[in-house]
C-alpha atoms as a printed R data frame, in Angstrom:
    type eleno elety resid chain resno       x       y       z
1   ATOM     1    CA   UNK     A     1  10.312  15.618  19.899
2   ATOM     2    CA   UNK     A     2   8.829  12.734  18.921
3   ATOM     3    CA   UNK     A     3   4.967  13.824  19.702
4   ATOM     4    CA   UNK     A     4   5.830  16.998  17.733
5   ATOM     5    CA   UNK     A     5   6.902  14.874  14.791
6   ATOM     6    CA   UNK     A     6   3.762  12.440  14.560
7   ATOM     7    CA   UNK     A     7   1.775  15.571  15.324
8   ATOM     8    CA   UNK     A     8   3.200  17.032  11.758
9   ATOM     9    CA   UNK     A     9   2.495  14.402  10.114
10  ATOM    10    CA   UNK     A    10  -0.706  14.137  11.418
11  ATOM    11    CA   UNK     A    11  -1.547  17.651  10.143
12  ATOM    12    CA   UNK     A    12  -0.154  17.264   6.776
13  ATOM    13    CA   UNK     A    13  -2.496  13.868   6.629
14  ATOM    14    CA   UNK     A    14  -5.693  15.602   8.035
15  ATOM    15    CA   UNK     A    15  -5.159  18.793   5.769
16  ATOM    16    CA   UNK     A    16  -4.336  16.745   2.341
17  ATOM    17    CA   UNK     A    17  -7.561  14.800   2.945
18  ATOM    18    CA   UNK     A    18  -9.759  17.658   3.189
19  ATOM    19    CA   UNK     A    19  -8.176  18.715   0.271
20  ATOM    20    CA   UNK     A    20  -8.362  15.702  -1.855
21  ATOM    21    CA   UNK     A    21 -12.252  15.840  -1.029
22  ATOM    22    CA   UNK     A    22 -12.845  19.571  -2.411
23  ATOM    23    CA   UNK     A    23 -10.935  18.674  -5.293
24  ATOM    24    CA   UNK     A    24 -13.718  16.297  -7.115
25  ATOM    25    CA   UNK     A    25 -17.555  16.726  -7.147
26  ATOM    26    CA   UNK     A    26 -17.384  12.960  -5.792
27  ATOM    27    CA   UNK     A    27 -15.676  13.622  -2.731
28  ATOM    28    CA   UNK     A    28 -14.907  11.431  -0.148
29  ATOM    29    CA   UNK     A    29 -17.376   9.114  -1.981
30  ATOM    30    CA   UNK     A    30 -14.027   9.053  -4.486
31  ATOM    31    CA   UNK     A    31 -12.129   7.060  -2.145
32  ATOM    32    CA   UNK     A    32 -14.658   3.802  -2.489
33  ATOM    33    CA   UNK     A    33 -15.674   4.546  -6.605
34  ATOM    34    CA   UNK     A    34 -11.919   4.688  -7.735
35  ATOM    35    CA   UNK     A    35 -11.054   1.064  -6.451
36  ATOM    36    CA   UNK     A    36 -14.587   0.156  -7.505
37  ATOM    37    CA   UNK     A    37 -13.218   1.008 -10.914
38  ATOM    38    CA   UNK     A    38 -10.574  -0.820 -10.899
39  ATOM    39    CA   UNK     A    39 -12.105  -3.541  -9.514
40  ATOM    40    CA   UNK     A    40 -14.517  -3.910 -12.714
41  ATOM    41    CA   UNK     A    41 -12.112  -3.420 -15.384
42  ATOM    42    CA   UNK     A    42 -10.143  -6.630 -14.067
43  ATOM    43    CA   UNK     A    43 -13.137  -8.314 -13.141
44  ATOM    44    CA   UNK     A    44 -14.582  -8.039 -16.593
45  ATOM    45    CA   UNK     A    45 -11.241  -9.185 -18.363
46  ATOM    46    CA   UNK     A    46  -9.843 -11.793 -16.131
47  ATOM    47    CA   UNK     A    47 -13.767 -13.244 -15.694
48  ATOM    48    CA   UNK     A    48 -14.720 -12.807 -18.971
49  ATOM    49    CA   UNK     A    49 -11.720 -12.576 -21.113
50  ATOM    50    CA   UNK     A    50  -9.404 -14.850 -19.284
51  ATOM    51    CA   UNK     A    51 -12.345 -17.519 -18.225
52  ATOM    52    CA   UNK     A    52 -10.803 -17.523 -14.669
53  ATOM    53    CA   UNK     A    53 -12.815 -20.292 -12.406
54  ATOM    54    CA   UNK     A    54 -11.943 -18.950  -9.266
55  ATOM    55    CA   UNK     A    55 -14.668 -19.339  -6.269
56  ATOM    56    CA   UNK     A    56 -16.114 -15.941  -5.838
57  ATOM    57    CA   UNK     A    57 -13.634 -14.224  -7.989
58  ATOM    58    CA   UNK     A    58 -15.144 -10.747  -7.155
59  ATOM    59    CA   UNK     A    59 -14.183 -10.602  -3.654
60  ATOM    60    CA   UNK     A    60 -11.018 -12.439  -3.693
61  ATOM    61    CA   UNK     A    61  -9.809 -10.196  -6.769
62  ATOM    62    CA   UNK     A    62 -10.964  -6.987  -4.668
63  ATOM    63    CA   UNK     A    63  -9.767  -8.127  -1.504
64  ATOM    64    CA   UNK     A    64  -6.266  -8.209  -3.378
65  ATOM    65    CA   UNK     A    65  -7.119  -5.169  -5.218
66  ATOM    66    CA   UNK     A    66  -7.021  -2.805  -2.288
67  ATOM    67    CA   UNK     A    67  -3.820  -4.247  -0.649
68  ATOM    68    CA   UNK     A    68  -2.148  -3.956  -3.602
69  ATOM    69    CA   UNK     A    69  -3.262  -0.670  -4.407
70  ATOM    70    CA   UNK     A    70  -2.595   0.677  -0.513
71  ATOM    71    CA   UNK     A    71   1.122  -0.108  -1.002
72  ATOM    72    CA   UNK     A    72   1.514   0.773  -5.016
73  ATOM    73    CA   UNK     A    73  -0.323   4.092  -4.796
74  ATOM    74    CA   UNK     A    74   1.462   5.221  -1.446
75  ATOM    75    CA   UNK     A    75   4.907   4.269  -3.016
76  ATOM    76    CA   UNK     A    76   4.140   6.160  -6.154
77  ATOM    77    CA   UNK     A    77   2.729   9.442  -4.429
78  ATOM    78    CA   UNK     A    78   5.657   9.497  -1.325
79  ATOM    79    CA   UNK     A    79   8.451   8.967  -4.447
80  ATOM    80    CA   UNK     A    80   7.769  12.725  -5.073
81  ATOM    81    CA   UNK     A    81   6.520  13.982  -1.829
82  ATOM    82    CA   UNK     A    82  10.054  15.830  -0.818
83  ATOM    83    CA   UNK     A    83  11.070  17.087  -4.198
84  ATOM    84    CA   UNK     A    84   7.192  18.675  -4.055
85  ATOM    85    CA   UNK     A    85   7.690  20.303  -1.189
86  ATOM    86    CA   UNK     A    86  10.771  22.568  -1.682
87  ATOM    87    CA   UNK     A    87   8.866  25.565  -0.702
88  ATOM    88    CA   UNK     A    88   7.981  24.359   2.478
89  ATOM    89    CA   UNK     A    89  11.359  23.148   2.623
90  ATOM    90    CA   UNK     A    90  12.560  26.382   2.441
91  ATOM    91    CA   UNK     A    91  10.793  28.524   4.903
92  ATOM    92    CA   UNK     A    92  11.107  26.404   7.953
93  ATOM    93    CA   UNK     A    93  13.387  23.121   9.059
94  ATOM    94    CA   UNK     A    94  11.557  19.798   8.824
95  ATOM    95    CA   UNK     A    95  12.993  16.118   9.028
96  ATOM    96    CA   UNK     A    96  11.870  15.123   5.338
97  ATOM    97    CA   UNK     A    97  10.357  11.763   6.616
98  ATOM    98    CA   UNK     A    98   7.220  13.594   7.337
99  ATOM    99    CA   UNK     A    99   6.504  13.798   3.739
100 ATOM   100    CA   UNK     A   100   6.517  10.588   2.778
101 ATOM   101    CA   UNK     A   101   4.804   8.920   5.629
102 ATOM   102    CA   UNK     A   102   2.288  11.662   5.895
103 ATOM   103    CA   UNK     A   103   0.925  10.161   2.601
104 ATOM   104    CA   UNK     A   104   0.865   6.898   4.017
105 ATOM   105    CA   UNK     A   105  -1.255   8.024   6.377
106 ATOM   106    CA   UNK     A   106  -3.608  10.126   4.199
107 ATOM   107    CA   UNK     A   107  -3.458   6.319   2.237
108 ATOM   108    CA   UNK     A   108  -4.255   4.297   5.444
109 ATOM   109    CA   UNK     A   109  -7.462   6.404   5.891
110 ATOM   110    CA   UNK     A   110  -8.623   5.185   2.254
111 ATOM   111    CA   UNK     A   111  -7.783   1.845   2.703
112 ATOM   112    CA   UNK     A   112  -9.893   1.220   5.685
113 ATOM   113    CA   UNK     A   113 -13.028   2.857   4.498
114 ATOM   114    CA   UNK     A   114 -12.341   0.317   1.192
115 ATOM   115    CA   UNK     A   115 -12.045  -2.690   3.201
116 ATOM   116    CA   UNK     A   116 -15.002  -1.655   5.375
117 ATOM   117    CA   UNK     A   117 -16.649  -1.777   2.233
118 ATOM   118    CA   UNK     A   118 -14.948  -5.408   1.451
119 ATOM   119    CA   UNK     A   119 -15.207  -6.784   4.583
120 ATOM   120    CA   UNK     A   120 -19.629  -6.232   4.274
121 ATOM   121    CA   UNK     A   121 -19.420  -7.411   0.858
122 ATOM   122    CA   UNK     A   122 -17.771 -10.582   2.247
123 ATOM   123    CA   UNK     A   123 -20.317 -10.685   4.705
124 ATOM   124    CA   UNK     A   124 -23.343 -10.545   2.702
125 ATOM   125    CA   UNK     A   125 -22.205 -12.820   0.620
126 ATOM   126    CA   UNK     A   126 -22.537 -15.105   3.481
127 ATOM   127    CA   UNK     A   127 -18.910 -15.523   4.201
128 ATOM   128    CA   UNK     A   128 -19.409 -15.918   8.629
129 ATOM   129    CA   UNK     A   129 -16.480 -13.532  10.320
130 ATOM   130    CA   UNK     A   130 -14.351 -15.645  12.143
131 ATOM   131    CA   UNK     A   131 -11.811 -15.761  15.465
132 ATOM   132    CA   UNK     A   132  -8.767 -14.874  13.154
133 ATOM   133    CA   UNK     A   133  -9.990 -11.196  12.402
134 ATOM   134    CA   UNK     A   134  -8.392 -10.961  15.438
135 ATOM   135    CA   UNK     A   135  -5.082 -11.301  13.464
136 ATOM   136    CA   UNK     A   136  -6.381  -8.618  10.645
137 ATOM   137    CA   UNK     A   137  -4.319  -5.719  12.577
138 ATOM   138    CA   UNK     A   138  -1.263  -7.378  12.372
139 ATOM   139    CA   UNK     A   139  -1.213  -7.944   8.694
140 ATOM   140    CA   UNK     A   140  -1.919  -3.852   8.546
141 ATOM   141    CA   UNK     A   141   0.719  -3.213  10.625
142 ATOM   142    CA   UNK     A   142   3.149  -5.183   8.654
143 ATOM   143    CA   UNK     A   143   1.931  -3.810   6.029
144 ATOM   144    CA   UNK     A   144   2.096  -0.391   6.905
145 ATOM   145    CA   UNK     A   145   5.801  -0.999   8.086
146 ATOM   146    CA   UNK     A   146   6.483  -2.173   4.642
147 ATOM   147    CA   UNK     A   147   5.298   0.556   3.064
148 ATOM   148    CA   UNK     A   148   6.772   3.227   5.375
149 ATOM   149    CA   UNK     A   149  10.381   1.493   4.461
150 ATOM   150    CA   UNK     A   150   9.514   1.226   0.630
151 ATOM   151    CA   UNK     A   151   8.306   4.973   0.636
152 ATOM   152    CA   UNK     A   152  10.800   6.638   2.272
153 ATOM   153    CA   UNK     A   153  13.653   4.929   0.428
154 ATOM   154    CA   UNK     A   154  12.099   5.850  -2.902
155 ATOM   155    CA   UNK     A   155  11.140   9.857  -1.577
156 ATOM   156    CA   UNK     A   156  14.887   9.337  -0.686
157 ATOM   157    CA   UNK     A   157  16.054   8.872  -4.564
158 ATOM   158    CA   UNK     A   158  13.898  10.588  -6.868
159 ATOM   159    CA   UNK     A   159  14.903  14.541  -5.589
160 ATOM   160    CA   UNK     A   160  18.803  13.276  -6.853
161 ATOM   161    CA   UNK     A   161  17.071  11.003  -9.489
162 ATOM   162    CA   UNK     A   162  13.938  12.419 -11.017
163 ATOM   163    CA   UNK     A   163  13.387   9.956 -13.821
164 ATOM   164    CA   UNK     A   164  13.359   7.453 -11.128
165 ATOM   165    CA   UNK     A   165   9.869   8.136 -10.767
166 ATOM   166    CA   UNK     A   166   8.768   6.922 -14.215
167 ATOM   167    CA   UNK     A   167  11.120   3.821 -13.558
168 ATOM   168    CA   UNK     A   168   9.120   3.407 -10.571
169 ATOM   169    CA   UNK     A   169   5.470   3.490 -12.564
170 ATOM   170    CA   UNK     A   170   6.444   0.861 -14.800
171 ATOM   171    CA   UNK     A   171   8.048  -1.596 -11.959
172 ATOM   172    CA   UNK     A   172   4.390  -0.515 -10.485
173 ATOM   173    CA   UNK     A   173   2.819  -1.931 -13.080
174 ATOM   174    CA   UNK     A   174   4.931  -5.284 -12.996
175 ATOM   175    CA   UNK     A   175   4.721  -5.468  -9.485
176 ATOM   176    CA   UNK     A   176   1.097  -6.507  -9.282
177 ATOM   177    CA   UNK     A   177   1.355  -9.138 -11.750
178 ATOM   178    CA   UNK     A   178   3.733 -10.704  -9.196
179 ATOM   179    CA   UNK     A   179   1.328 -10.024  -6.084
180 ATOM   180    CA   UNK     A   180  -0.814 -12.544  -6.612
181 ATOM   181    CA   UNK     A   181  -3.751 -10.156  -7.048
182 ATOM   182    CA   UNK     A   182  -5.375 -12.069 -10.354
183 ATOM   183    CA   UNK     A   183  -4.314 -15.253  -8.792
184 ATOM   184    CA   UNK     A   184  -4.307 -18.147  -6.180
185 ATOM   185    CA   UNK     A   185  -0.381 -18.648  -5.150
186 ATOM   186    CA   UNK     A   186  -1.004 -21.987  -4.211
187 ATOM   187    CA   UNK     A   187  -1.609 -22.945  -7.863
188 ATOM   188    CA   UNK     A   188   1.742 -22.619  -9.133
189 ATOM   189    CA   UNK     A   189   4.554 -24.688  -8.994
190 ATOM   190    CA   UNK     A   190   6.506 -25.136  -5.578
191 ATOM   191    CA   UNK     A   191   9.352 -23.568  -6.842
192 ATOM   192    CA   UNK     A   192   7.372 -20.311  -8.197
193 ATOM   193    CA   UNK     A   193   5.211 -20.565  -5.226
194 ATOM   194    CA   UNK     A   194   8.928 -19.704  -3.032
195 ATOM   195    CA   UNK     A   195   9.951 -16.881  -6.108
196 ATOM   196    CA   UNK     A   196   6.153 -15.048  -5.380
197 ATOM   197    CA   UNK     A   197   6.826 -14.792  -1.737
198 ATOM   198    CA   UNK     A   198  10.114 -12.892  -1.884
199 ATOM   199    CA   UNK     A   199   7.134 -10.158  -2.253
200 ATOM   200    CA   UNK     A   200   6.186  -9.444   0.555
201 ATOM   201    CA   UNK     A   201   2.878  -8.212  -0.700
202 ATOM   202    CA   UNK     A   202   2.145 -11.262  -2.516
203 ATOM   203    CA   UNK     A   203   2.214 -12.832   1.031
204 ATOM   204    CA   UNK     A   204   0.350 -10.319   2.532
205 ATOM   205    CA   UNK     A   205  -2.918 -10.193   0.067
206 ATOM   206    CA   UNK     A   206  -2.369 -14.247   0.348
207 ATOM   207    CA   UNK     A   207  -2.423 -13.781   4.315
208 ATOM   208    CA   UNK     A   208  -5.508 -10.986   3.507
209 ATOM   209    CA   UNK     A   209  -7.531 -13.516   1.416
210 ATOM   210    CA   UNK     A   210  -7.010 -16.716   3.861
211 ATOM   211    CA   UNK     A   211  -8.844 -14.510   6.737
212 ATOM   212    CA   UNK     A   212 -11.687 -12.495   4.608
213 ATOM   213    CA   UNK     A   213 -12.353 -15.639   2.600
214 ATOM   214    CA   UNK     A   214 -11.613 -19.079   4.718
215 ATOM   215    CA   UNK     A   215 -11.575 -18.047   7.985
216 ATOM   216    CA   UNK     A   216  -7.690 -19.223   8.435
217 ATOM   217    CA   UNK     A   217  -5.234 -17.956  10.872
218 ATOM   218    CA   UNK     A   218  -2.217 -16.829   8.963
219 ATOM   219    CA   UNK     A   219   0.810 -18.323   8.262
220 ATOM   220    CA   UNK     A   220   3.799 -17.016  10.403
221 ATOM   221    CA   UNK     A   221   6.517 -18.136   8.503
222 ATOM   222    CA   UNK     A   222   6.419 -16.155   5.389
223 ATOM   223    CA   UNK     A   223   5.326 -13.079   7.591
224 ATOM   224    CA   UNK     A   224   8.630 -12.874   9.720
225 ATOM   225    CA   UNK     A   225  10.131 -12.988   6.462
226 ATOM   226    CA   UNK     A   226   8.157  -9.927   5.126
227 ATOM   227    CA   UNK     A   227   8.320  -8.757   8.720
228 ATOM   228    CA   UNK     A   228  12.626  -8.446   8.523
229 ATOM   229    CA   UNK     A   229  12.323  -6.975   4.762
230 ATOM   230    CA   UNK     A   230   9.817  -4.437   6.241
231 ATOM   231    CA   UNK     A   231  12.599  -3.569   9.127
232 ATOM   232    CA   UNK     A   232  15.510  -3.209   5.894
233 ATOM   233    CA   UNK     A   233  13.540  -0.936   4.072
234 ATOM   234    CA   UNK     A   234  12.537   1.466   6.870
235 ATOM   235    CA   UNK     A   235  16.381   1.022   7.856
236 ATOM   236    CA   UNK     A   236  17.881   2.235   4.457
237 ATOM   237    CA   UNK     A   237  14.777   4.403   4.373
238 ATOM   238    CA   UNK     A   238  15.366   6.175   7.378
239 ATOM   239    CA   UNK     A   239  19.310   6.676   6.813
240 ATOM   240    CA   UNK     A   240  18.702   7.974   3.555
241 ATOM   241    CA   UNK     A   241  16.749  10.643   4.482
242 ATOM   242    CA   UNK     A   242  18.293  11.472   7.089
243 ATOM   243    CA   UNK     A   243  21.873  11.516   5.833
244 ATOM   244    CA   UNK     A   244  20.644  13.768   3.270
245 ATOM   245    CA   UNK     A   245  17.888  15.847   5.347
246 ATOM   246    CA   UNK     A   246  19.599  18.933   4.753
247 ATOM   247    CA   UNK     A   247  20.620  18.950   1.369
248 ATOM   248    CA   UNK     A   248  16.831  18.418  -0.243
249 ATOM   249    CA   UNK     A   249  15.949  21.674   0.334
250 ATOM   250    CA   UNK     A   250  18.989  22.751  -1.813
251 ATOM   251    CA   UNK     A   251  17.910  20.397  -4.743
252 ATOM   252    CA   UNK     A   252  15.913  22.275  -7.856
């Protein structure tokens, strides 16, 4: 049951990726230009505009661009993936959970072709790898956890709640001023410094940044944190859907 299930999503992850790739004349060459994008309209105003002085501001503003953007843009997209699917829905019996998770696997596949892409930069820009790469798959882990819980709670709400999608986009938004992405953590007062890492990604582009950038092992304490919010989400997550698994397909 359970290799049938991963093998779903699996499918629905492998066929939405071919199809993203048909759907520009970029291609899978999209998945490294978008962040790219991104990258240099926040460069140019938090560089330029903002005067920040931070030590190779490029990297450590992309590093936190992409693990912000791997958990905002998989939220956003799995908010809608059930009430998308009602004709699927309809013609054959799914658990719903493979909707939302088989974007976060369509987003995992972009994310590590990005940080492929940051982890060379870092590299050439003489930056040597270090022994606690070793602890990069961890952080993804957690962070995939995190996400998984996050998405599925949200793909839970918005068929009953539809507007909570645009609620969603704007606490988006908010969210990454609160990441740290356009900032060092450690900078701010003690007391702010606690409030930030409530996020739990805020301490995971922190966590990111201290590898890629200093070489550091991370710090466990604020992960176990982030790890037991990631178990709560995919707990209410998980009910959710599955309390209601049978009543999406009825939702218009």
């Amino acid at each position: 049951m359970i290799t049938k299930f991963f093998n779903i999503v699996t499918f629905r992850a492998i066929a939405e990726l071919k199809s993203e790739a048909t759907r520009t004349y970029a291609g899978y060459l999209w998945w490294i230009f978008d962040p790219l994008l991104s990258l240099a309209v926040y460069y140019i105003a938090f560089k330029y505009i903002f005067n920040n002085k931070t030590e190779n501001f490029a990297i450590f503003l992309f590093s936190g661009i992409i693990v912000y953007r791997f958990f905002a843009g998989t939220v956003t997209r799995s908010a809608t993936s059930i009430s998308s699917s009602q004709g699927l829905m309809q013609l054959v019996y799914i658990h719903k959970s493979v909707f939302p998770l088989s974007v976060l696997l369509v987003n995992l596949v972009k994310f590590l072709v990005t940080f492929l892409l940051v982890a060379v930069v870092v590299w050439l820009c003489g930056i040597t790898p270090s022994w606690s790469y070793l602890a990069l798959p961890v952080l993804l882990l957690l962070e995939m956890m995190i996400i998984a819980g996050v998405s599925m709670t949200c793909a839970a709400i918005t068929p009953f709640f539809p507007d909570f999608q645009l609620i969603l986009n704007t606490l988006m938004h908010l969210l990454i001023f609160l990441s740290g992405v356009f900032y060092e953590i450690e900078t701010l007062s003690p007391r702010l410094q606690n409030i930030i890492r409530l996020n739990p990604i805020a301490v995971l582009v922190e966590q990111f940044r201290g590898i890629l950038l200093n070489g550091k092992w991370p710090v466990f304490q604020p992960l176990g944190f982030a790890f037991l919010e990631s178990i709560i989400f995919i707990t209410i997550g998980w009910l959710l859907i599955h309390r209601f698994n049978r009543y999406f397909p009825k939702l218009s």
